[in-house]
C-alpha positions as CSV (number, residue, x, y, z in Angstrom):
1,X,16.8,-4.8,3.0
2,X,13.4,-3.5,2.5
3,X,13.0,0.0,1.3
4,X,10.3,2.6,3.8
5,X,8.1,4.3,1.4
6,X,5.2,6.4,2.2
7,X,1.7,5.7,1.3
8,X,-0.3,9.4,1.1
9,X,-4.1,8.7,1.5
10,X,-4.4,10.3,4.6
11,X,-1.8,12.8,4.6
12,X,-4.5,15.8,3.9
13,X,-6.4,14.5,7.1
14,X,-5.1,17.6,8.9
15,X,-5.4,19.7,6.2
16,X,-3.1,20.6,3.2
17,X,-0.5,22.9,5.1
18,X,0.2,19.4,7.3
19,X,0.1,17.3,4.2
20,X,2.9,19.0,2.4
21,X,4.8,19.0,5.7
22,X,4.6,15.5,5.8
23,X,5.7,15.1,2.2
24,X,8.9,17.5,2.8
25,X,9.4,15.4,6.4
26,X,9.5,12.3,4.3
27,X,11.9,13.5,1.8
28,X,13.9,14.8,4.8
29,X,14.2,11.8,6.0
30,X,15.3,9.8,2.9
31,X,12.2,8.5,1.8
32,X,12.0,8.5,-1.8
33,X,8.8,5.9,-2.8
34,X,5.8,8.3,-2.6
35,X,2.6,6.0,-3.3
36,X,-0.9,7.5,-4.2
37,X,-4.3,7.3,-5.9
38,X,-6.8,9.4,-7.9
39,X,-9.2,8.8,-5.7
40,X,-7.7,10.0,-2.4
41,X,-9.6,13.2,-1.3
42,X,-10.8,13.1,-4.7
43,X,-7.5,14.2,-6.6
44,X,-6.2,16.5,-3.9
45,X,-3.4,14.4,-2.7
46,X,-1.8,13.6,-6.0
47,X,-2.3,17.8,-7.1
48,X,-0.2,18.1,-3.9
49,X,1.7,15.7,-4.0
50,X,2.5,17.2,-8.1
51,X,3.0,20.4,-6.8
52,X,5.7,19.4,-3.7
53,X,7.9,17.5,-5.9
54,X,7.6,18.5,-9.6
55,X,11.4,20.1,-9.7
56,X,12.5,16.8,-7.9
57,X,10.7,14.3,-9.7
58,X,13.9,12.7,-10.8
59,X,14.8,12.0,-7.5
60,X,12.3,9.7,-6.7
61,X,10.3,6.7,-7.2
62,X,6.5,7.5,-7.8
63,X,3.9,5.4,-8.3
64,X,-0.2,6.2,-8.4
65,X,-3.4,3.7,-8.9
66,X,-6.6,4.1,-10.9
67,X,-9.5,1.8,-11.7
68,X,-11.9,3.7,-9.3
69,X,-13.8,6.4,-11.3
70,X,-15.5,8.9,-9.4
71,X,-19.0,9.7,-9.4
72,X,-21.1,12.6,-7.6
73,X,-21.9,10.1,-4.8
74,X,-18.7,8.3,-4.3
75,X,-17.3,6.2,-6.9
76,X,-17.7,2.6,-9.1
77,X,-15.4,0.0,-10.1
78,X,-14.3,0.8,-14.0
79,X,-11.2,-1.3,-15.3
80,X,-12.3,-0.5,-18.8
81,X,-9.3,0.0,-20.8
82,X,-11.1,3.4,-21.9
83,X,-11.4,4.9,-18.8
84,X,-8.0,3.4,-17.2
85,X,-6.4,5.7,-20.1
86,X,-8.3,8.8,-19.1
87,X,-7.4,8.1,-15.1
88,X,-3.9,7.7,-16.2
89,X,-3.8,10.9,-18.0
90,X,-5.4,12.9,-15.5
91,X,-2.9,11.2,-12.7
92,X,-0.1,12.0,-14.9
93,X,-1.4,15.6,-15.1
94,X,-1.8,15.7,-11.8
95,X,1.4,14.4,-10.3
96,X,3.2,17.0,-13.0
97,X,5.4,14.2,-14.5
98,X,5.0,12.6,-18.1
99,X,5.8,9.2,-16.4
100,X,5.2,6.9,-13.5
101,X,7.4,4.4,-12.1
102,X,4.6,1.9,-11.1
103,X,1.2,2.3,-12.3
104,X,-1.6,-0.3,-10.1
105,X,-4.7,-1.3,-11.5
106,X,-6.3,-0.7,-8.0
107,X,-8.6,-3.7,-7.5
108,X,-10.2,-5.9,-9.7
109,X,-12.7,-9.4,-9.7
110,X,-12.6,-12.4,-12.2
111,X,-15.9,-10.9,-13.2
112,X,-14.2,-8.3,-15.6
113,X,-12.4,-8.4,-18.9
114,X,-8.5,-9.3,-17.4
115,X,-7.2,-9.4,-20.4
116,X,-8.7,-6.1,-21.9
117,X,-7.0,-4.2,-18.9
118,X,-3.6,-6.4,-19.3
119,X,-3.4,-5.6,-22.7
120,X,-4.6,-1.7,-21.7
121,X,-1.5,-1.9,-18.9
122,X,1.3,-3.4,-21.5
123,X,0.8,-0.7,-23.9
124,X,1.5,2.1,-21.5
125,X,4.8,0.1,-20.7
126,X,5.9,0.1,-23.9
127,X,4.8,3.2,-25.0
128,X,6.6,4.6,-21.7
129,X,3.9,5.9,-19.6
130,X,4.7,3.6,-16.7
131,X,7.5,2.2,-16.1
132,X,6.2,-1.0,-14.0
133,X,3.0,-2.7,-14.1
134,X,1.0,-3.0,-10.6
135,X,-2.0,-4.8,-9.1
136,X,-2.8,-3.9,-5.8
137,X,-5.2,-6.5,-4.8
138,X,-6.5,-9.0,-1.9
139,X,-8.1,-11.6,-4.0
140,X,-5.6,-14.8,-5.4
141,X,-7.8,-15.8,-7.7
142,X,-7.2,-12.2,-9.7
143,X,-3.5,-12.2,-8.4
144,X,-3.1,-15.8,-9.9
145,X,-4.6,-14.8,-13.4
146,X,-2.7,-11.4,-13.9
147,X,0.5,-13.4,-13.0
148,X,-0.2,-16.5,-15.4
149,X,-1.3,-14.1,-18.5
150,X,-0.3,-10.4,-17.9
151,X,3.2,-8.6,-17.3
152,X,3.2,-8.0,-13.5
153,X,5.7,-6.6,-12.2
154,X,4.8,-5.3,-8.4
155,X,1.9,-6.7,-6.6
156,X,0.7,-4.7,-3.7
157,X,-1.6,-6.4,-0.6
158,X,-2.2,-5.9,3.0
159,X,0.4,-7.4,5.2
160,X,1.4,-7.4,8.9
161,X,1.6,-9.0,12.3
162,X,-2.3,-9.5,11.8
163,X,-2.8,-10.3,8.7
164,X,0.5,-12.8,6.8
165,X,-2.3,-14.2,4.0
166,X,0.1,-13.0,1.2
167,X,2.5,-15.7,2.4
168,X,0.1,-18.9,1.6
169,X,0.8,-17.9,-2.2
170,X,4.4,-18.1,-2.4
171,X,4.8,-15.9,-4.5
172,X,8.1,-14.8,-6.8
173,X,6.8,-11.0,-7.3
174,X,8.1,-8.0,-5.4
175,X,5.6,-7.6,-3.1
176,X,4.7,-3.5,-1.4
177,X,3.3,-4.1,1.6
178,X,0.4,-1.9,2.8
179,X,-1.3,-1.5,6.7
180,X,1.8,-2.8,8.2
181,X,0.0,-1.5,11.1
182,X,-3.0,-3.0,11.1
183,X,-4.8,0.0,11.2
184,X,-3.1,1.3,14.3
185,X,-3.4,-2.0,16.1
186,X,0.3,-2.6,15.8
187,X,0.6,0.7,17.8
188,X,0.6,1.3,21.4
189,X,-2.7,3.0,21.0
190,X,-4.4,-0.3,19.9
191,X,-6.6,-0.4,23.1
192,X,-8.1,2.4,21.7
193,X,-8.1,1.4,18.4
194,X,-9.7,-2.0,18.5
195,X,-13.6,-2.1,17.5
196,X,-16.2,-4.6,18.1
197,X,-15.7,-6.2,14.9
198,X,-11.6,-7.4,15.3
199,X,-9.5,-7.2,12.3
200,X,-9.9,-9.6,9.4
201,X,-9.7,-13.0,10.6
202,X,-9.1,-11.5,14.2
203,X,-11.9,-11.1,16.6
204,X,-11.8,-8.9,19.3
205,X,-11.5,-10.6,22.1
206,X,-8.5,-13.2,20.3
207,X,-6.7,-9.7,19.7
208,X,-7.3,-8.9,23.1
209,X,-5.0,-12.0,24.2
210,X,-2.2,-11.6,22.0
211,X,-1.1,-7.9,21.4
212,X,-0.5,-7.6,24.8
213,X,2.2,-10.4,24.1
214,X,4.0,-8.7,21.0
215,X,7.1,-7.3,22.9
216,X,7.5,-3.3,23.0
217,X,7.7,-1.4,21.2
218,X,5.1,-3.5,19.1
219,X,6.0,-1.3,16.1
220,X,9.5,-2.0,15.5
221,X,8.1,-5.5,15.9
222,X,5.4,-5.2,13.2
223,X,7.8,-3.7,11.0
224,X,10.8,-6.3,11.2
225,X,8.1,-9.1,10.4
226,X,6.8,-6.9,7.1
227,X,10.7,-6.4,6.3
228,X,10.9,-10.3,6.0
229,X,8.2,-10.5,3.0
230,X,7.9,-7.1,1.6
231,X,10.2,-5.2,-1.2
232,X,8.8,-1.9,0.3
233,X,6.9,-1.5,3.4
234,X,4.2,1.5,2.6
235,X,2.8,2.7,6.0
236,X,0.9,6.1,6.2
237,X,1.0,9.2,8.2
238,X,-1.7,11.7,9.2
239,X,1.2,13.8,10.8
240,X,4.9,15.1,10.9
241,X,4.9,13.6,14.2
242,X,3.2,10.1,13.4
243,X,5.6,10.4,10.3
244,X,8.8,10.6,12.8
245,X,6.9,7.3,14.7
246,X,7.2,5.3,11.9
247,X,10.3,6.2,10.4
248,X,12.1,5.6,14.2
249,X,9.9,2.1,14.6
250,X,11.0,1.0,10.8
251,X,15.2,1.3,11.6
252,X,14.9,0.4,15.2
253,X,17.0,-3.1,15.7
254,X,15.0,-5.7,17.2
255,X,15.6,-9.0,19.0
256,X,15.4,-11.7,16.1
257,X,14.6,-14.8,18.3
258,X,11.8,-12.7,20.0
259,X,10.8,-11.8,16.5
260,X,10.4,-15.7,15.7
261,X,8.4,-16.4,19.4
262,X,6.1,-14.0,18.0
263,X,6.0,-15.2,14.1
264,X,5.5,-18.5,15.7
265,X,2.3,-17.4,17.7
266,X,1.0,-15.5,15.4
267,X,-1.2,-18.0,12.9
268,X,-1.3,-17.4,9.0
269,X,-4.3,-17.1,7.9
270,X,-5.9,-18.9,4.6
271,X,-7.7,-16.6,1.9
272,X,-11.7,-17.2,2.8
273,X,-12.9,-15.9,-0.1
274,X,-12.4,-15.7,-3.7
275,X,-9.3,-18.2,-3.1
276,X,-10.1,-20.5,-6.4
């Protein structure tokens, strides 16, 4: 059975008294795999995520991502093995804990040194920093060469109704799956959700014809197919009451066969790019 965790970039959206809310609604509730980043609202969410949990850190399964160094405009791309051990250190700071359970390199291209941030990654594992090694990434090609010459333990990657690439690799990794609604598509709100531009390999007017056939509520739906493929499904929240959504849509029971009709209509997409 897949696990629910809770993935925290947006949980500040409504501010910091809401955040926290949502973090103590989520414990409430059972959850226990809190996933975050440096980078979300620039270190706010793991400082409050830190500060909500430090006396109960034992109790749960906590996990951050760095890679993404921050800069006065935004942020660059840095897997540097040099900076990866000051982003550790500060998320470690951060999240008031001397450890993390996973630790994600969070991105990467075949265009840096791999094997200086593998070797960076393994000697936090043995030296106890992190308990796992993670890659959260949507390129094979980088997923492929971690896996052939690094230590990987958890890989996370989109997945959902909309978007099943992740199952043309075949992979034998724990996978956490991330978006497993599709960016509120999955929802009944996607009328209003749904742009000009589609959804990855989607376009608008092919998502047009085939939400409307994902039996309600599309959620529970979205959420059995992700249970199929995924160690941990990692949805977000923006609200107590988007948080209570989820959590209902995750353990509602579902009609398996009309899980399949759907599976079957739905097509799996290829990787376009950066596949080789």
């Amino acid at each position: 059975m897949a696990e629910l965790g809770l993935g925290t970039m947006s949980i500040l959206k409504h501010g910091e008294t809401e955040g926290k809310a949502i973090l103590e609604a989520a414990y409430t509730a059972g959850i226990r795999h809190f996933d975050t980043a440096d980078v979300y609202d620039r270190f706010k969410v793991e400082e409050i995520v830190g500060s909500t949990f430090a006396s109960r850190r034992e109790e749960l399964f906590l996990t951050s991502k760095g890679g993404n160094e921050l800069t006065a405009d935004g942020m660059r791309w840095n897997p540097r093995a040099s900076y990866l051990e000051t982003a550790l250190a500060g998320s470690l700071e951060r999240l008031q804990t001397d450890y993390l359970d996973v630790y994600y390199v969070h991105g990467g291209t075949m265009e840096d040194d791999l094997d200086e941030t593998i070797a960076f990654m393994n000697q936090q594992k043995q030296r106890g920093a992190i308990r796992q090694i993670g890659l959260s990434s949507i390129r094979p090609n980088v997923i492929r060469y971690w896996l052939e010459h690094g230590e990987l333990d958890v890989l996370m990657t989109p997945y959902s109704l909309l978007d099943r690439r992740i199952e043309t690799l075949k992979l034998d990794i724990p996978i956490v799956g991330r978006g497993p609604l599709a960016k509120g598509l999955l929802t009944n709100e996607w009328t209003s959700r749904l742009g000009e531009n589609g959804f990855e390999a989607w376009t608008t007017d092919a998502l047009h014809d085939v939400l409307p056939t994902v039996p309600e509520p599309i959620q529970a739906y979205a959420f059995a197919a992700a249970k199929r493929v995924c160690a941990v499904v990692l949805p977000g929240a923006s609200s107590v009451k988007q948080l209570h959504e989820t959590i209902d849509a995750f353990h509602q029971p579902i009609d398996e066969s009309k899980l399949e009709d759907v599976l079957s209509r739905l097509p799996v997409h290829p990787y376009t790019k950066h596949a080789t």
